[in-house]
C-alpha positions in Angstrom: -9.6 7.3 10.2 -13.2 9.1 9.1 -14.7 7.0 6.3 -13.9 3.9 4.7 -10.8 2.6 2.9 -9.1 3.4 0.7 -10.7 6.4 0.4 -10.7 7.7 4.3 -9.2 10.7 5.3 -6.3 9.1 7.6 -5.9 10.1 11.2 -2.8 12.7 11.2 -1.0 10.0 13.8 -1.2 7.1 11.0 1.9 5.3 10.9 4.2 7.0 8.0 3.5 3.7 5.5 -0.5 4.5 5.7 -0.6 6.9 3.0 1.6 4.8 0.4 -1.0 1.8 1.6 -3.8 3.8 1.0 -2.6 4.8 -2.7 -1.5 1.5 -3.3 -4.9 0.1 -3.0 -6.4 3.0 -5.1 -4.3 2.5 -7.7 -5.0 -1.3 -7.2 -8.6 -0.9 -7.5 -8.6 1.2 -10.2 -6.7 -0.9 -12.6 -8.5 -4.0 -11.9 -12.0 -1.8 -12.6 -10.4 -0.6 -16.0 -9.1 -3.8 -17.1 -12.0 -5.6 -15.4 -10.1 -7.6 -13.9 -11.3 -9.9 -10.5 -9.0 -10.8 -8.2 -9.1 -15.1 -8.7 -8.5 -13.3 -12.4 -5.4 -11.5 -11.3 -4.5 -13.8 -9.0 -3.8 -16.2 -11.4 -2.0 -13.7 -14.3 0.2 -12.5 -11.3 0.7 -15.7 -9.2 -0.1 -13.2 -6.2 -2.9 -14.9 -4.1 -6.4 -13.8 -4.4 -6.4 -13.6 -0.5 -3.8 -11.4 -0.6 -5.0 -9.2 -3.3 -8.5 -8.7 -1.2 -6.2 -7.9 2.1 -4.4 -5.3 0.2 -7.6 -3.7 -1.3 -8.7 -3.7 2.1 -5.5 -2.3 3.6 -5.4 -5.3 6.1 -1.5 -5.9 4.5 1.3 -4.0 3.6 2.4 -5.2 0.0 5.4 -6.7 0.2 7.7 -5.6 -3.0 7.7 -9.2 -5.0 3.8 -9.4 -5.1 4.0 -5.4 -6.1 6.4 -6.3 -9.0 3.9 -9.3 -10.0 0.9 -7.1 -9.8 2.2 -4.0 -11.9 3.7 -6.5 -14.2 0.4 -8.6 -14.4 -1.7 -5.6 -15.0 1.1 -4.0 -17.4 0.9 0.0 -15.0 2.7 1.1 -12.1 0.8 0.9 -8.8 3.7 1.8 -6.3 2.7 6.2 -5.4 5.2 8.5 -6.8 6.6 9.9 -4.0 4.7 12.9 -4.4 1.4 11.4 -4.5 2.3 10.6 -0.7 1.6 12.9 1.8 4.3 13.3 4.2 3.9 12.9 7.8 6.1 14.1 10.7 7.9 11.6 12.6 7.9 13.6 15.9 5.9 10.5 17.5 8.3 7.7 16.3 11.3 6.9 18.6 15.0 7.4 17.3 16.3 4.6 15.7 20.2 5.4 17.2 21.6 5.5 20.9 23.9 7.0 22.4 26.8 4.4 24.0 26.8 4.6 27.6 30.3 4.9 29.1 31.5 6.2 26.3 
């Protein structure tokens, strides 16, 4: 990764969820700046913990989907990337999730 997050240019071996991450955060950080919004702030509108808002921003956590649902609801936009807005990545370095049955 060259720079600093969110806004890095990702290595081109990121794991495949690094991009959605990194657009989740953006997206995150820029609805909390137009509604001026601070995270204890959100925190309590979205019963989300502050902690965990600040580990998102800093892409220390992968959001799991209830605190995403809270957080778009709390701050009334959609935060999740359109698919789109993701770059893809290929998978050639991830391992096959299927095996062949020996003896078979």
């Amino acid at each position: 990764m060259r720079g600093f997050w969110p806004d890095a240019d990702l290595d081109p071996d990121a794991p495949p969820s690094a991009p959605a991450a990194q657009q989740l955060a953006r997206a995150l950080r820029a609805a909390m700046t137009e509604t001026a919004t601070g995270q204890r702030a959100l925190a309590a509108t979205s019963g989300v913990a502050h902690t965990t808002i600040g580990r998102i921003l800093a892409g220390t956590v992968l959001c799991d989907i209830g605190s995403l649902a809270r957080l778009e609801q709390a701050l009334g936009r959609r935060l999740w990337p359109e698919r789109d807005d993701v770059q893809s990545r290929p998978r050639s370095k991830h391992r096959a999730t299927t095996r062949k049955a020996s003896g078979v």
